[in-house]
Each structure stands twice: as structure tokens, then as C-alpha cells.
C-alpha positions as CSV (number, residue, x, y, z in Angstrom):
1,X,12.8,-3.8,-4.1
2,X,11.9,-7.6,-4.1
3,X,9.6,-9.7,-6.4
4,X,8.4,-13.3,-5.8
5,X,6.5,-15.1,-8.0
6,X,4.6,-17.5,-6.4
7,X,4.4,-16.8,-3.2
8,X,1.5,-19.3,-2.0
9,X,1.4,-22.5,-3.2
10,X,-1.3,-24.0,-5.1
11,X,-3.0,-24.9,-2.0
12,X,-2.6,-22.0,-0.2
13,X,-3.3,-19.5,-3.1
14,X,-6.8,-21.2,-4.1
15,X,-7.6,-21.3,0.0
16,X,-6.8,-17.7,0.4
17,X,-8.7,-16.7,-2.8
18,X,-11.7,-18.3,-1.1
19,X,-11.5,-16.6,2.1
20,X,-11.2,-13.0,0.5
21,X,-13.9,-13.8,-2.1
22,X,-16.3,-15.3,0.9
23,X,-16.0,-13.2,3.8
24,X,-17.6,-9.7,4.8
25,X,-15.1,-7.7,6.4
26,X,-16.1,-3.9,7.5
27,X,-14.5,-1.8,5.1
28,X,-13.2,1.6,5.2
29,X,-13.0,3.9,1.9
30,X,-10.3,6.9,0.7
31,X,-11.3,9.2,-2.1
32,X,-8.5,10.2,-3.8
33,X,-10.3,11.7,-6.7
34,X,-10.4,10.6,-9.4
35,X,-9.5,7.3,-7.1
36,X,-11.3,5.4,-4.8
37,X,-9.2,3.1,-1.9
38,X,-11.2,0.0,-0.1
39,X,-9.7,-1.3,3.2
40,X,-10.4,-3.9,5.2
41,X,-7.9,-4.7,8.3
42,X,-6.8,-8.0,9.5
43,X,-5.7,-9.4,12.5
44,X,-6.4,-12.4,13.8
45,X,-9.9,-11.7,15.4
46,X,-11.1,-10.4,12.5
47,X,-9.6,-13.5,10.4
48,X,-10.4,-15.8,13.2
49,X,-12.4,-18.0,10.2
50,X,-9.7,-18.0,7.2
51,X,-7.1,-19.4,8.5
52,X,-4.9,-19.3,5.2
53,X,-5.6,-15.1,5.9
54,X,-4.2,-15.5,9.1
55,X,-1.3,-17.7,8.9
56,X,-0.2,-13.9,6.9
57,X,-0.6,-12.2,9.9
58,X,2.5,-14.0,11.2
59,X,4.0,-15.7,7.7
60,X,7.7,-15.4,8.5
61,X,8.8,-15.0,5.3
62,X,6.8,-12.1,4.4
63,X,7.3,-10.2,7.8
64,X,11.4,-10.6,7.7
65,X,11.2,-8.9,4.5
66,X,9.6,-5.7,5.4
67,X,11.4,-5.8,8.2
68,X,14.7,-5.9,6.4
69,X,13.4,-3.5,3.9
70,X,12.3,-1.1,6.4
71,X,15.2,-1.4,8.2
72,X,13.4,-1.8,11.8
73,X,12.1,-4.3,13.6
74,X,8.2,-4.2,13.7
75,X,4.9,-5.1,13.1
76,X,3.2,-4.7,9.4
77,X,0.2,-3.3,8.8
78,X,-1.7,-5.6,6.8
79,X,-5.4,-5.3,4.6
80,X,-7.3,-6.4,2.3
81,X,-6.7,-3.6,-0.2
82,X,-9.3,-2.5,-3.8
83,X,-8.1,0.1,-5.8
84,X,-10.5,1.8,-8.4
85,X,-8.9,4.6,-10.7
86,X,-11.0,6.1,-13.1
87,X,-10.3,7.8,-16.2
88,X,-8.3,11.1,-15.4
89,X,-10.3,14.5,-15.9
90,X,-9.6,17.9,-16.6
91,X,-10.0,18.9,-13.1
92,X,-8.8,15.9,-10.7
93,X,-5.9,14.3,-10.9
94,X,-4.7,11.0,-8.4
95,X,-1.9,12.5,-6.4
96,X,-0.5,8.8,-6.2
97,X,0.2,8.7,-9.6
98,X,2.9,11.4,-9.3
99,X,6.6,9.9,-8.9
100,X,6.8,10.9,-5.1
101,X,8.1,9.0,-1.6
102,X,6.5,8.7,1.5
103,X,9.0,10.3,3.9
104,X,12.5,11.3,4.3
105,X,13.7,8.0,5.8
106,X,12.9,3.9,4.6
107,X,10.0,2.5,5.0
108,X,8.8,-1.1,3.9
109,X,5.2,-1.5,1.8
110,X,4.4,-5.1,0.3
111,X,1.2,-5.9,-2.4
112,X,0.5,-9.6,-3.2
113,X,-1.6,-9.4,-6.2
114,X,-4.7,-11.5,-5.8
115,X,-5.6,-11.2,-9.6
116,X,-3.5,-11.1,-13.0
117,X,-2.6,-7.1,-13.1
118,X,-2.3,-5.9,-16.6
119,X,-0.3,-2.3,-16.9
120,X,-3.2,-0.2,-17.8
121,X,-4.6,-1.3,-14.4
122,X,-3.0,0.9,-12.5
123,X,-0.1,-1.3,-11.2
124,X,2.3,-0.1,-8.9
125,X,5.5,1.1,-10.4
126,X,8.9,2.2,-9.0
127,X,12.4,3.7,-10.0
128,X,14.8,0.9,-8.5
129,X,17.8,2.2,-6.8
130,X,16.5,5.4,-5.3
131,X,15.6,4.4,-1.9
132,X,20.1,5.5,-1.8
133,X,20.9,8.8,-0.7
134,X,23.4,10.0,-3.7
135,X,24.7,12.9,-4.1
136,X,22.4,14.3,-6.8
137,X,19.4,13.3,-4.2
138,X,20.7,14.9,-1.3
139,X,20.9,18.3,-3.6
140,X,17.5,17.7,-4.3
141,X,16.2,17.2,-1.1
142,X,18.3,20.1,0.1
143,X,16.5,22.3,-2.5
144,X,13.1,21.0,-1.6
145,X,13.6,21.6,2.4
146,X,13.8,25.0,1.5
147,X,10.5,25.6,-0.3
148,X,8.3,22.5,0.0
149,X,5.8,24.2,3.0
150,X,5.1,26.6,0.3
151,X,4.3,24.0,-2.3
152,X,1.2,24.1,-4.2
153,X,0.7,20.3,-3.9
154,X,-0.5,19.5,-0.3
155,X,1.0,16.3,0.5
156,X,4.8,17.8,-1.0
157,X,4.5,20.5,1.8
158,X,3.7,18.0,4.4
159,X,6.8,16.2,3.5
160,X,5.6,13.3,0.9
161,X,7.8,14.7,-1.8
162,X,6.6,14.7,-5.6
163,X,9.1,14.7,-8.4
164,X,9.0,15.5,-12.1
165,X,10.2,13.5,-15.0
166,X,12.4,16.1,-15.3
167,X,13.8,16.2,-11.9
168,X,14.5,12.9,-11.5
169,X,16.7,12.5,-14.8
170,X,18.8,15.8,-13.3
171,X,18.8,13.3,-10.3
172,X,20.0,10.6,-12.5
173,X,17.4,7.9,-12.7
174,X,16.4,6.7,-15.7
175,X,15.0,2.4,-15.4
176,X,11.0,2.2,-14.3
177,X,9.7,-1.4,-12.6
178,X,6.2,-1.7,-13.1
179,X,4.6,-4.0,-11.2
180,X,2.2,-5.7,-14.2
181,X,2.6,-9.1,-13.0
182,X,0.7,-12.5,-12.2
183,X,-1.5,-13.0,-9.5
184,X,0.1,-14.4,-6.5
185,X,3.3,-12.1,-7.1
186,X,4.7,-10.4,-4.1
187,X,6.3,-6.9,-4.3
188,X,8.1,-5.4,-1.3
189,X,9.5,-1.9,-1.5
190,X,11.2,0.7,0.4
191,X,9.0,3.4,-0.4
192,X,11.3,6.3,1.1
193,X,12.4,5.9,-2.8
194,X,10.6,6.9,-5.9
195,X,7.4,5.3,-6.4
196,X,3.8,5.7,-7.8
197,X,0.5,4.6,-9.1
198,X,0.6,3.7,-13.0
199,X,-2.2,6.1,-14.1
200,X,-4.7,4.7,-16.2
201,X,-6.3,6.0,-19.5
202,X,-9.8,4.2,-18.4
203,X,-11.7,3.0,-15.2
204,X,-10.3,0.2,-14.0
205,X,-9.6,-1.7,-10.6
206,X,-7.0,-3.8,-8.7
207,X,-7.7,-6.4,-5.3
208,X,-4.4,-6.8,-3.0
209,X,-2.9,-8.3,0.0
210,X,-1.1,-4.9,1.2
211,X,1.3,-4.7,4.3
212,X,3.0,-1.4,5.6
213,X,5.7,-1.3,8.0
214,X,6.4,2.9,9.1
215,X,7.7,3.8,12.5
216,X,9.7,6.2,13.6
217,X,13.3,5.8,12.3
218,X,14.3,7.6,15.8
219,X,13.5,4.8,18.2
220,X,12.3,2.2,15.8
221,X,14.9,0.0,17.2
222,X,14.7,1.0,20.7
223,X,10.8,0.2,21.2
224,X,8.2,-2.7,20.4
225,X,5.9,-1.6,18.0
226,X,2.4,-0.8,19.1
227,X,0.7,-3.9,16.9
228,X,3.0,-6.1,18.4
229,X,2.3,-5.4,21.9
230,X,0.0,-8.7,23.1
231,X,-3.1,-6.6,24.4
232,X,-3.0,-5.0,21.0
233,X,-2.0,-7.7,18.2
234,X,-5.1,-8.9,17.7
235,X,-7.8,-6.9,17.7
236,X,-6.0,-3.4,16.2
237,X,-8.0,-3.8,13.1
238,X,-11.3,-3.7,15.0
239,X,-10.4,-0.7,17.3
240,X,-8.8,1.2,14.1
241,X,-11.9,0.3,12.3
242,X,-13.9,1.2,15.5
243,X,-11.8,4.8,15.7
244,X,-11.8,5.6,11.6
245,X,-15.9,5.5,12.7
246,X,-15.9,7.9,15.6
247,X,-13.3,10.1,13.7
248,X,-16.1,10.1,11.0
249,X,-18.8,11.1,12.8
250,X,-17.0,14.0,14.5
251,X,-16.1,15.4,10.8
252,X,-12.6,13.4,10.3
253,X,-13.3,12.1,7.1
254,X,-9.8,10.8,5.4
255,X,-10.9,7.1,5.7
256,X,-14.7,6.9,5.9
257,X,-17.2,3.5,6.5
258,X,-17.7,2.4,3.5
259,X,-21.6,1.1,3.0
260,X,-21.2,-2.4,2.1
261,X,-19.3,-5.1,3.7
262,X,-17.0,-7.2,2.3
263,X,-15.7,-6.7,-1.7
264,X,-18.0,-5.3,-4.5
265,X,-18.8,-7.7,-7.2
266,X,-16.7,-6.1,-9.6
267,X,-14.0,-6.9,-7.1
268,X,-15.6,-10.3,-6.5
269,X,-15.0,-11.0,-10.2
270,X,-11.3,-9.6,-10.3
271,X,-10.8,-12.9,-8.2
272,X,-13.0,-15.5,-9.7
273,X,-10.9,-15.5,-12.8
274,X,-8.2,-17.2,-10.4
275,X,-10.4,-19.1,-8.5
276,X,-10.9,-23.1,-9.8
């Protein structure tokens, strides 16, 4: 895992605080109960007016990072990303907020945090050193390929594995990173190791800069990614955005339209603190 403080400068933080805070992007939305994720897409059509957004899509820096971290070449993923986490209840709970990885193999997620995040605002936290396959892990793993397709969480059985407090001290991990930082912080972590959501003990929200870099670790190396390919780059967040719409009205409902364009104003505030 990597942390940068700073990442912008001065300039360029304030400029791409403006952009987010001005522009309507079409956003999707992923219940999660008792959480709610915003998405908007980006790629250089849809950011064609915030250039400091844009010089992301392609900021070297940030892009050799989740590549190394991911260990394949590729393109990111990258959105405008609002998280809202309420309160938990007695009959919901977040399933990001369990200690769990992504997949069996490395994988590269960045946030950069585009407003002071406190720890009881559901920052992202992570157990450093267990993106490794040690031996303790491997038993683990070795125990879960046995039963998880029988688990009673659904995202375990499809191969996102949840742990337990328990279970990862028998595993031998004990130090926690939470991410509880100051705006303009990058994060980049392989999340093939331990990671979650902090949960949080009232509503609350967080506005990001998120990047995901996942491909197949079979032929990751062999193959251009798909966003990189030239009749894609561009406009991929349109035609996702376009797809996650017809998937919606034929009943595929994971990542639905969301109503309203652009951030809330409870999002729009997040920002403004930052904003001079």
C-alpha cells in the first residue's frame, strides 16, 4: 500500500475541486444497504471541459502506481466516487465493512480524498502486509476453497472472501491502516489483501477520486487492456454509462441511474470546506 500526501499542488488541487464541485456528470447509484455508492465515469469526452480532471486520466504518476501495484500493465478505471453509510441496523449490515479481498490474485484500487476524512466517516482501512501469500494464508485459503460456494454470505461464495477478527489473528495479522487523512491524500492498494470500509456509528458521507485497475492475471500481460484500446479510451465512460441504463431497464439493477446529475449538495458541501 502507498500514501501521498499532497498529491496536487496548490493549483491543481483548488482547479480540480472546482471542476467536481461545477460540473453535472450522469451518475450511476449501488445500494449496498445500509450504503449508498454514487458514480460518475471519466474519460476524456466526458471531462472534455475540466481539464485538471483530465490531465488524471493520463497523470503518469498515478497510472505507474496501479500498475505496479497491480502487477499488470493496463488501464485504470477511474470516477468520481460518494459514499453515504448510514447508521447500521438490526437487519442490514454493509458487506464492505467486513475485512474481506476482492479476488484470489493482486489487484490495484487508488482513492484521492477530495475532502478532510475523519475516521468515523467511513474511511477506507487495510491490514498492510497481506496482499503476501504466507503460509498461514495459503491454509486459509485452502480451507475456504473447500466450503466457500456454500457460504451464507453471497459475495464469499462467489470468491470475494470475508474474514473474521478471529481468523485473521490465527492468520497472523495484527497492525490496521486507516485511511483518516487530509484531503488531497492518495491511497493505492492491492486489494487481493485484506481490506474494508470503516463502519460508521452515524450517517455520514465521503467524495473521492477512485481508480481500479482488475484484469485477468492470466493474460494481463499478454493483451492491451480494453480502455486502452484507441476506439475505446475515450468514450468508455459514456457507453458503460449508456449500458448500466439498458441493463436497467431490462431488470439488471446492480448499478442503477441515479436521478440527479452531478453531486448532491451535501456532497457539494463535503468540498466547499476545501475550496478558497
Amino acid at each position: 500500500m502507498i500514501k501521498i500526501a499532497d498529491f496536487l499542488s496548490p493549483q491543481q488541487w483548488q482547479s480540480l475541486l472546482q471542476e467536481v464541485h461545477d460540473h453535472t456528470l450522469p451518475m450511476l447509484e449501488m445500494a449496498q444497504p445500509p450504503a449508498l455508492t454514487r458514480r460518475a465515469y471519466l474519460d476524456a469526452v466526458s471531462c472534455k471541459n475540466m481539464p485538471v480532471t483530465t490531465a488524471l486520466l493520463t497523470h503518469p504518476l498515478l497510472h505507474h502506481l496501479m500498475q505496479y501495484i497491480a502487477g499488470y500493465p493496463g488501464q485504470a478505471v477511474i470516477a468520481l466516487q460518494c459514499i453515504h453509510s448510514d447508521a447500521p441496523t438490526t437487519d442490514a449490515s454493509d458487506p464492505q465493512t467486513m475485512w474481506h479481498t476482492d479476488t484470489f490474485h493482486s489487484t490495484a484500487k487508488a482513492w484521492l480524498l477530495l475532502h478532510d476524512l475523519a475516521a468515523d466517516q467511513g474511511p477506507f482501512a487495510y491490514i498492510p502486509g497481506t496482499h503476501k501469500l504466507t503460509l498461514e494464508r495459503q491454509t486459509w485459503e485452502q480451507s475456504q476453497s473447500v466450503m466457500a460456494s456454500r457460504h451464507s454470505v453471497p459475495m464469499h461464495a462467489k470468491g470475494s472472501w470475508r474474514a473474521s477478527e478471529q481468523e485473521l489473528s490465527a492468520m497472523g495479522y495484527a497492525q490496521t491502516f486507516t485511511a483518516a487523512l487530509p484531503a488531497n491524500t492518495l491511497i493505492v492498494a492491492d486489494t487481493g489483501g485484506f481490506h474494508r470500509r470503516t463502519p460508521c456509528v452515524r450517517p455520514t458521507a465521503r467524495v473521492e477520486i477512485y481508480l481500479s485497475l482488475r484484469r485477468t492475471p492470466f493474460f494481463a500481460g499478454l493483451f492491451p487492456s480494453l480502455l486502452s484500446l484507441p476506439w475505446i479510451k475515450k468514450t468508455w465512460a459514456r457507453k458503460y454509462t449508456q449500458l448500466s441504463h439498458s441493463m436497467h431497464r431490462h431488470g439488471f439493477k446492480v448499478w442503477t441511474p441515479a436521478p440527479d446529475f452531478g453531486l448532491l449538495a451535501s456532497e457539494k458541501q463535503l468540498i466547499e470546506r476545501n475550496l478558497r
